[in-house]
C-alpha positions in Angstrom: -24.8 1.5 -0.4 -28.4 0.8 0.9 -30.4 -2.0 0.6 -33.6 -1.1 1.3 -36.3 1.3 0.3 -35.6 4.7 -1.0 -34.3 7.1 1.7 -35.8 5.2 5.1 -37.9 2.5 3.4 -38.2 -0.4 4.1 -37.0 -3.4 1.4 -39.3 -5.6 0.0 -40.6 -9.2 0.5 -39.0 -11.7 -0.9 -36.2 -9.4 -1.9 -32.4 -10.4 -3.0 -30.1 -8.1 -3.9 -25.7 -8.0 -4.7 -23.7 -4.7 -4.7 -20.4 -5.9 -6.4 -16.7 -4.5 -5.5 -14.2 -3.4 -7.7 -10.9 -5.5 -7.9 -9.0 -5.1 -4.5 -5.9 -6.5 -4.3 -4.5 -9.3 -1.4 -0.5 -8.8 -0.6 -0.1 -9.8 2.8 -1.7 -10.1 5.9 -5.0 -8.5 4.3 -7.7 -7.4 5.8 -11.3 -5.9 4.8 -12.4 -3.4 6.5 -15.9 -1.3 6.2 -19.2 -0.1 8.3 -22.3 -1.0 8.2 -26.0 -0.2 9.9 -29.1 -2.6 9.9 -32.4 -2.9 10.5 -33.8 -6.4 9.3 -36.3 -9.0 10.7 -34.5 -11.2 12.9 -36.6 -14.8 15.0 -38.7 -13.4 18.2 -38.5 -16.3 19.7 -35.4 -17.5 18.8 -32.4 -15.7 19.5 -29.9 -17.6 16.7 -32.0 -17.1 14.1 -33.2 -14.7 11.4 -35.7 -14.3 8.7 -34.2 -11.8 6.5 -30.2 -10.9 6.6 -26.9 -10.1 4.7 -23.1 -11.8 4.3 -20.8 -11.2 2.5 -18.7 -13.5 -0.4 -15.4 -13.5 -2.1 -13.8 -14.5 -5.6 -10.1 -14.8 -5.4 -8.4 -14.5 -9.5 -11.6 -14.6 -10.9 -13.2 -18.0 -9.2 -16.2 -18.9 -7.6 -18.1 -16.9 -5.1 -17.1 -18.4 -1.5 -19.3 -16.9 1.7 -16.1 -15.2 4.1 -17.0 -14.9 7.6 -15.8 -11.7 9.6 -13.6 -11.5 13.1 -15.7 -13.0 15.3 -18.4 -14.4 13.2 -22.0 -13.2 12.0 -24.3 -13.0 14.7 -27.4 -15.3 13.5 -27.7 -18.1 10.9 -31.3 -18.2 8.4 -34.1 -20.2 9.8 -35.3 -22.7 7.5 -37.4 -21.5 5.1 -38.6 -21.9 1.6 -39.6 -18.1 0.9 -36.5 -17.4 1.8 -33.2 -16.7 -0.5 -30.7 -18.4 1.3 -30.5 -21.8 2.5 -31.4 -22.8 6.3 -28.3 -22.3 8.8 -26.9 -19.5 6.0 -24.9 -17.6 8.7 -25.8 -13.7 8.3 -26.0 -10.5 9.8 -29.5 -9.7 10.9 -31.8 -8.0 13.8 -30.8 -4.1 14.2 -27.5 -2.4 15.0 -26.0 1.4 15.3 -23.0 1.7 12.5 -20.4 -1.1 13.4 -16.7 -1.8 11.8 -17.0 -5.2 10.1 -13.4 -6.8 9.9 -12.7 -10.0 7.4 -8.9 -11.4 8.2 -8.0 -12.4 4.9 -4.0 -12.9 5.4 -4.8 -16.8 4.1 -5.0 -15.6 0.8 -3.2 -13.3 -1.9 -4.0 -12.2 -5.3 -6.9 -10.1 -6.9 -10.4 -10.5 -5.0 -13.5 -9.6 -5.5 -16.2 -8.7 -2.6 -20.5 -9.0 -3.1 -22.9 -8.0 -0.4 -25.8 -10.2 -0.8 -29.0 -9.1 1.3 -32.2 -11.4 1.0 -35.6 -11.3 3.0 -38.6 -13.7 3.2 -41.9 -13.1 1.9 -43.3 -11.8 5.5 -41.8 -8.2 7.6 -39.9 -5.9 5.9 -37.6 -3.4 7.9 -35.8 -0.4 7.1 -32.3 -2.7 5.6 -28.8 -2.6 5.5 -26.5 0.4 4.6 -22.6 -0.2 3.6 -19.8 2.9 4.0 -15.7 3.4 4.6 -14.7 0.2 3.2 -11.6 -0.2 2.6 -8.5 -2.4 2.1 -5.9 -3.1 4.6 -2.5 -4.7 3.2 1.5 -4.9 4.7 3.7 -4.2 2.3 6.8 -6.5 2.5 9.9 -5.6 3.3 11.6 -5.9 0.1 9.1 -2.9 -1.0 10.6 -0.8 1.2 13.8 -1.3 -0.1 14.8 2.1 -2.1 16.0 1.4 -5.0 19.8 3.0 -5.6 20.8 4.2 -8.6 24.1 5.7 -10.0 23.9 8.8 -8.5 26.5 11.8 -7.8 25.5 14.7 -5.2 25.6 18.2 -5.2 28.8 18.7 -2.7 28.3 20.5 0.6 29.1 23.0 1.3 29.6 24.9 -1.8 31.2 27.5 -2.2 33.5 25.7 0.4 36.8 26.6 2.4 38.5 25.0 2.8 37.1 21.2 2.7 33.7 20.1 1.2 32.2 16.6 1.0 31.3 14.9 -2.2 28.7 11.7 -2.0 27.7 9.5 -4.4 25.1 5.9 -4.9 26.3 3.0 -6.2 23.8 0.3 -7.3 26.2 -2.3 -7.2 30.1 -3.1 -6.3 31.9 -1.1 -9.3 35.2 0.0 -10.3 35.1 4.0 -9.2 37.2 6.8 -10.4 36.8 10.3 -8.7 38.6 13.0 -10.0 38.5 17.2 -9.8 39.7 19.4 -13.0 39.9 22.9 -13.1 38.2 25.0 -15.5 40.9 24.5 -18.3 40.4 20.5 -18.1 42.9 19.4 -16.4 42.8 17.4 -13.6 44.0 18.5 -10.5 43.5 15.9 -8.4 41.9 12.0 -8.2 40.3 11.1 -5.2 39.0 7.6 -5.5 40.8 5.0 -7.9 39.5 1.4 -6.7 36.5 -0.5 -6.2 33.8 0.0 -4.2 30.7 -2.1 -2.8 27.3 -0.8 -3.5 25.5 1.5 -1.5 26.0 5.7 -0.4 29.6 6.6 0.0 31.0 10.2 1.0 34.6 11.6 0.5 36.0 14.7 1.7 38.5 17.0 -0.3 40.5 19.3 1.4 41.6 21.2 -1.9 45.1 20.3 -2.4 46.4 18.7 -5.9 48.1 15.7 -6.2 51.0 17.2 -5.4 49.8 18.3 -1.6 49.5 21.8 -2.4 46.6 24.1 -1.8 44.9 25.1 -5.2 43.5 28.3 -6.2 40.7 29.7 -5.8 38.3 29.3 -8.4 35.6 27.1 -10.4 36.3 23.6 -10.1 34.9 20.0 -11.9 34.5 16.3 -9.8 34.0 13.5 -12.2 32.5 10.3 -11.2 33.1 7.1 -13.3 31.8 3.6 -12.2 33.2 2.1 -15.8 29.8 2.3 -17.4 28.4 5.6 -16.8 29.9 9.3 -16.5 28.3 11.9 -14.0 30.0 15.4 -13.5 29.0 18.1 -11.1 30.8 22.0 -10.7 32.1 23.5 -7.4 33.4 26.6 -6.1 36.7 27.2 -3.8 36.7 30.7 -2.0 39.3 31.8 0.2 
C-alpha cells in the first residue's frame, strides 16, 4: 500500500484515507507485524508534534474501531488543528523514515480482528506519504494443538520378510480391551499375542514365530489381527528361513 501520489507523488491537502485488512485471527500471545516507509510533514519547531501522519486501529469480533499503539509507541502526537483530520494530541507516525518493522503486542486480546491504516494531512505541505508491506500475523499455538491426535491404527511390521522375530506396533486412542492374534494362510490361528487391556497410546510387540504350542512355525505367508472390541484391522507378513 501507498498513501500518497501515484508512483513518488506527493498526497494531497487535506487528505484522509483507510486501507482495510482482511480478518486475521488472535489465538495467543499475538502480535502484528509489518513495514512501513514515510515521508509526511512533521512541526519544525516542535519536535512532538506533526501536521500530517498515520496510526493504525483495530475491531476485535466485529466492534468498534479502537486506535492500537505499537512496541514502544508512535513517535509524535497531531498539533492542534482544525484543517486537520484527526483530533489534537492523536498520537501518529509522522516526519520521514527508511523502511522500519512496526510491532503491535496484541496477546491482551483473542478472537477475529480487523486492522485500518488511517493517513490524514492538513490543508498546508504535502510530502511524498506512507507505504505499507510484509505484514503479517504472529500467533502461539497452544499446546493442546500440538497434541497428535491417535487413532486405531495397526502398522506394517518390521522387518518383513522377517527371521526369525519381527515387531508388530499398533495406536490406541484410548484404554481398550486388545486381542492380537496371527493365522496362517488357511485361517487358522496360530498364535495370540496380546489378550488383555491396554492404556491408550503406541504399543509394540515382538513375535518370535513360534505357535501357541512353543514351536517354530513354517515358513510361509502369515495374518496378525488386531481387535480393540469395536474395530478390526488386519495386516499380512512373511516368515523366511
Amino acid at each position: 500500500m501507498k498513501f500518497g501520489g501515484i508512483g513518488n507523488l506527493n498526497y494531497a491537502n487535506s487528505a484522509y484515507g483507510v486501507l482495510e485488512s482482511p480478518e486475521l485471527p488472535l489465538v495467543l500471545n499475538a502480535q502484528l507485524h509489518f513495514f512501513h516507509w514515510m515521508d509526511a510533514e512533521n512541526h519544525t519547531t516542535n519536535p512532538q508534534y506533526a501536521w500530517d501522519g498515520g496510526l493504525i486501529q483495530m475491531s476485535l469480533n466485529g466492534g468498534e474501531w479502537t486506535q492500537i499503539t505499537p512496541i514502544g509507541g508512535y513517535p509524535y502526537k497531531i498539533y492542534n488543528n482544525v484543517a486537520s483530520p484527526f483530533p489534537a494530541e492523536t498520537r501518529v507516525y509522522s516526519g520521514t523514515f527508511d523502511w522500519t518493522e512496526a510491532v503491535f503486542d496484541l496477546s491482551g486480546y483473542t478472537g477475529t480482528a480487523k486492522f485500518r491504516f488511517v493517513f490524514g494531512s492538513d490543508g498546508a505541505v504535502t510530502k511524498e506519504g506512507w507505504y505499507i508491506d510484509d505484514l503479517y500475523m504472529e500467533n502461539e499455538v497452544p499446546n493442546s494443538d500440538l497434541v497428535e491426535t491417535i487413532h486405531f491404527e495397526l502398522y506394517e511390521n518390521y522387518p518383513n520378510p522377517f527371521n526369525p522375530t519381527t515387531t508388530i506396533s499398533f495406536n490406541l486412542p484410548k484404554n481398550a480391551p486388545v486381542n492380537l492374534e496371527i493365522f496362517n494362510l488357511k485361517g487358522q490361528k496360530v498364535r495370540t499375542l496380546i489378550n488383555s487391556e491396554l492404556k491408550a497410546g503406541k504399543h509394540n510387540i515382538i513375535w518370535n514365530g513360534l505357535d501357541n504350542d512353543g514351536k517354530q512355525v513354517a515358513s510361509g505367508v502369515y495374518f496378525y489381527r488386531l481387535s480393540n472390541g469395536e474395530q478390526i484391522l488386519t495386516h499380512k507378513m512373511m516368515l523366511m528361513k
